[in-house]
N, C-alpha and C positions, 0 to 999 in steps of 0.2 A: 577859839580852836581847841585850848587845853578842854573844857567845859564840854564841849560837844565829844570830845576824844572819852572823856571821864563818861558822860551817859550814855555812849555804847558800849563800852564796857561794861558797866552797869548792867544796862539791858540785857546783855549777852548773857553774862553771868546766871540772869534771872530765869530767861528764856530757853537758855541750852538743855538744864536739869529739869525743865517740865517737858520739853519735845523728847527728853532720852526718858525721862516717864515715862510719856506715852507709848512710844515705839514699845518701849518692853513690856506694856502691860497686853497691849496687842499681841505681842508674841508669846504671850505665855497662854492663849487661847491654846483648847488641844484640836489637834489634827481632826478635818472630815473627812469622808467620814468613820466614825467610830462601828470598831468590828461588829459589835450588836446593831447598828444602824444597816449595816445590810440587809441585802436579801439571801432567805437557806439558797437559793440556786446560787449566787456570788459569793457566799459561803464556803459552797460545796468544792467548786470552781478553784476557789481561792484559799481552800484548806491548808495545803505545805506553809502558804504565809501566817495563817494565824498567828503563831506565837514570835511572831516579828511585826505583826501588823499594829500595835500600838507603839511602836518604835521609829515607824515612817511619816516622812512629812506627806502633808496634803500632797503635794505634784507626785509622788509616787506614788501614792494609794491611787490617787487618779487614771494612772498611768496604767496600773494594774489593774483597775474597775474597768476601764477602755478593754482590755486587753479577754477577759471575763465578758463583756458584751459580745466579744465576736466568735470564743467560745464552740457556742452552741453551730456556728454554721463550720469550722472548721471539720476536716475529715477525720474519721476517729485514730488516724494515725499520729496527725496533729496534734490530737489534742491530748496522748500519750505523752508523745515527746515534750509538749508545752507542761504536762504535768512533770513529768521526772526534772525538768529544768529547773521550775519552780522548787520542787526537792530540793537539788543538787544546790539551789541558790541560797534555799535559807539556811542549808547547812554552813555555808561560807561564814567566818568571820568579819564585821566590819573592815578591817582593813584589806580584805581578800577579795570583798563584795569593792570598795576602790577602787584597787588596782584592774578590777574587772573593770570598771567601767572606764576608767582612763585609759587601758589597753585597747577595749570598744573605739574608744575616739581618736587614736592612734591609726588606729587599722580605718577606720570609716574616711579618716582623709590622706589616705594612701590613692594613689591614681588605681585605676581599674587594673592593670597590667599586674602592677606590683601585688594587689588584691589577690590576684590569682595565682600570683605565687607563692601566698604564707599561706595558700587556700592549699595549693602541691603538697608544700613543704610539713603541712598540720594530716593532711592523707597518708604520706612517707613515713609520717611519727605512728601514726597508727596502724600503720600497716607492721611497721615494727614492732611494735608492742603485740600483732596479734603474732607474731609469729616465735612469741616466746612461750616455752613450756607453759609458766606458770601464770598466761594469761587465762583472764573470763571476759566474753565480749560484751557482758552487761555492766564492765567496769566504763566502758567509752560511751562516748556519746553513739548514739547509731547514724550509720553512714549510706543508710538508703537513701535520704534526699541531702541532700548540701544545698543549702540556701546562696542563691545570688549575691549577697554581703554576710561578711563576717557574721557569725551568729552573737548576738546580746552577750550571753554567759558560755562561757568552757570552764571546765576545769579538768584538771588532770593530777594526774599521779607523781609525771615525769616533768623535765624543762618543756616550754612552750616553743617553738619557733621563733628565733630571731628575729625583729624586724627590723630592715636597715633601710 
C-alpha cells in the first residue's frame, strides 16, 4: 500500500509540471485572427478597434468579425450608430470595458418588466441631461431607435440608473 501510495506520488509529481507545460505553451499562441490577416473591408468596418485589436482574445475578435459580416446589410443608420459605439468602446478603459459587460449581464437577466424600466428610467436621465444649458446631444447615445434589450455598451457622463 505504502509503495503504490509512494509511486503516484511520484507519477504526479512528474506528470503535473509537463501537462502545466503544455497548457501554457498552448496559451501563449497569439490571438486569430491577427489585424493584417484581415480583410481592408473588415478593416474598414473594424477601424475604431484597431489599436485594441492585438489586445483581444480569439472569442472576441470573433465576435467582432461576426458582427463586420453583417455590416454591410444593416441600414446605414445602423451602421453609424454601430460605428460611434465601436468608438465610444474603445475609448473605455479595461476596467470600464468590465463593468460594461458585467452590467450587460445584470440587465440581460432582469425579467422583461423590470427590463423596461431601467429602459424608462435610462430615457428620464436623458431626457434630463438634454434639458440642461450646457448640454450637446452628440454627447448621448442617439434615442431614435431603442433596441428591445439593453444595448451591449453605454456610456455616460453622469450615474447610470440603479438597478434593483
Amino acid at each position: 500500500m505504502a509503495k503504490t501510495l509512494a509511486a503516484l506520488i511520484v507519477w504526479l509529481c512528474l506528470v503535473l509540471p509537463v501537462a502545466a507545460a503544455q497548457v501554457k505553451s498552448e496559451s501563449r499562441k497569439p490571438p486569430r485572427p491577427a489585424w493584417s490577416e484581415l480583410t481592408v473591408t473588415q478593416q474598414k468596418i473594424l477601424a475604431p478597434l484597431a489599436p485594441e485589436w492585438d489586445k483581444m482574445d480569439t472569442t472576441r475578435r470573433k465576435k467582432w468579425l461576426t458582427i463586420a459580416e453583417r455590416y454591410p446589410k444593416m441600414k446605414p443608420a445602423e451602421q453609424k450608430r454601430l460605428q460611434k459605439r465601436m468608438q465610444d468602446w474603445a475609448k473605455l478603459t479595461p476596467g470600464q470595458r468590465r463593468a460594461a459587460r458585467e452590467k450587460y449581464q445584470q440587465l440581460k437577466q432582469l425579467p422583461p418588466n423590470k427590463r423596461q424600466e431601467v429602459r424608462k428610467q435610462w430615457q428620464d436621465y436623458q431626457r434630463s441631461l438634454a434639458a440642461q444649458p450646457d448640454y450637446s446631444p452628440s454627447d448621448a447615445p442617439a434615442a431614435e431607435s431603442q433596441p428591445a434589450d439593453p444595448p451591449a455598451v453605454t456610456t455616460t457622463e453622469g450615474p447610470a440608473p440603479a438597478v434593483q
